[in-house]
C-alpha positions, 0 to 999 in steps of 0.5 A: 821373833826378830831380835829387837822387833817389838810384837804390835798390839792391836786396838780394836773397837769393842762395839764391833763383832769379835768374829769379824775383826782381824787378829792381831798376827794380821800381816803387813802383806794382807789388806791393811787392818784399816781396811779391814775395819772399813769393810766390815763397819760398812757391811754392817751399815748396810746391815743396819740400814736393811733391818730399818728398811724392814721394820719401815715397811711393816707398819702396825695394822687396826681392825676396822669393824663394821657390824650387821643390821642389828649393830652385833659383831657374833663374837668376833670383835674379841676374835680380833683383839686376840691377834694383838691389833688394835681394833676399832669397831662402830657401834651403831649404824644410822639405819639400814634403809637405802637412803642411809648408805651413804651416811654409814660409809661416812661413819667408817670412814671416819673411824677408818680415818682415825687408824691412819697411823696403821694399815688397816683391815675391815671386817664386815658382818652381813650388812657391814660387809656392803657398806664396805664394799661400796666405801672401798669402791670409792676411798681404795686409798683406805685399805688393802685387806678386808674379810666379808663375814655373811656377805647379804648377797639377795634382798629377801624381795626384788630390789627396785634397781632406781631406787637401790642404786645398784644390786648386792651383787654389783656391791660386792663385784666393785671391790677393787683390784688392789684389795686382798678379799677374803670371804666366809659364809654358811652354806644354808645362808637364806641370803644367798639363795633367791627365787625372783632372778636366774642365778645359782643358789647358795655359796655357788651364787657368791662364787660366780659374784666374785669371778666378777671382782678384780679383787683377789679373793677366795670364799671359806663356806661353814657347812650346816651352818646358816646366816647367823654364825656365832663365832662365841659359841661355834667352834668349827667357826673360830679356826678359820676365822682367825687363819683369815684374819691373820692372814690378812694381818701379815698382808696388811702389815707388809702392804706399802703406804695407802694409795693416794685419795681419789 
């Protein structure tokens, strides 16, 4: 050191990463200290301001569940909360005849109403999974996600077209294009076979249905496995219950804002 130079002490703002402040030996010659410490306060806004941009994009997600005929969820409701969401779920449909559709759809709607702090997903257990389809053909702005748990593709008898307002098959194929869809069924689902209409019988006839959606979709079929899926007592149901339902949790929570209602 120069006789008579005085070293230069250096004050730095201890909030910032020591690895990124520039020491004090620093030349004169180099880009100033200010600069420096511009630079890197700068990049660490950016930073700041792409981890707020993240964690605004993923929103927490609700499970929104609507049951079969007989208000029973098979086990699936706990299945749901193990995944840490919140879930909602109706307890009790108005009834299950044609003329009560449009009161059960209102009845989601406004348990669905009711998580809009949340991008939610609906399950839908056999005739929940209906009911949704038809609610999600004319709210789309309520959900991205849903998982069909025993979609009833057949009436156990012809339906009456005038009086039914439209086939199973027509409610399932209205899910619109925005919508991630994912199904399961049993491969001996009675639901899915029919004698009265030339179509294929079992998980191939729900499979020809869902070339019909602009949904993306994709079916998981449970072998030697009926209706009925009891997810509290089978095992073999459990794995791919969860992979779907996570699944469609991290699709849901990364999901953009709801569409605009219709």
């Amino acid at each position: 050191m120069i006789c008579g130079e005085r070293k230069r002490k250096i004050v730095i703002d201890l909030t910032e990463d020591d690895d990124k402040i520039p020491s004090e030996n620093t030349s004169l010659e180099k880009i100033s200290f200010e600069s420096q410490l511009a630079e890197i306060r700068k990049r660490r806004k950016a930073d700041f301001q792409c981890e707020r941009q993240k964690a605004e994009k993923s929103k927490p997600v609700a499970f929104v569940l609507a049951p079969g005929s007989g208000n029973g969820m098979a086990g699936i409701t706990p299945i749901c909360a193990s995944l840490g969401c919140r879930v909602e779920r109706l307890k009790k449909w108005a009834g299950i005849e044609y003329k009560h559709m449009e009161t059960n759809m209102q009845m989601i709607t406004k348990l669905a109403e009711s998580c809009l702090d949340s991008n939610i997903v609906f399950v839908g257990y056999s005739y929940g999974c209906r009911v949704i389809a038809r609610l999600l053909a004319s709210r789309p702005d309520l959900a991205r996600c849903a998982l069909f748990i025993s979609y009833p593709l057949f009436d156990p008898v012809p339906p009456n077209r005038a009086h039914n307002g439209m086939f199973r098959a027509d409610e399932l194929a209205s899910v619109p294009s925005h919508v991630t869809l994912r199904l399961m069924s049993g491969a001996s689902d009675h639901f899915l076979a029919t004698h009265w209409q030339p179509l294929p019988q079992g998980p191939d006839a729900l499979r020809m249905t869902m070339k019909r959606t602009k949904a993306t979709s994709s079916l998981h079929v449970l072998p030697d496995t009926g209706h009925c899926i009891h997810f509290d007592s089978d095992s073999r149901a459990i794995r791919p219950l969860l992979s779907s339902l996570d699944e469609l949790r991290k699709v849901a929570a990364a999901s953009p804002g709801l569409l605009s209602p219709p």
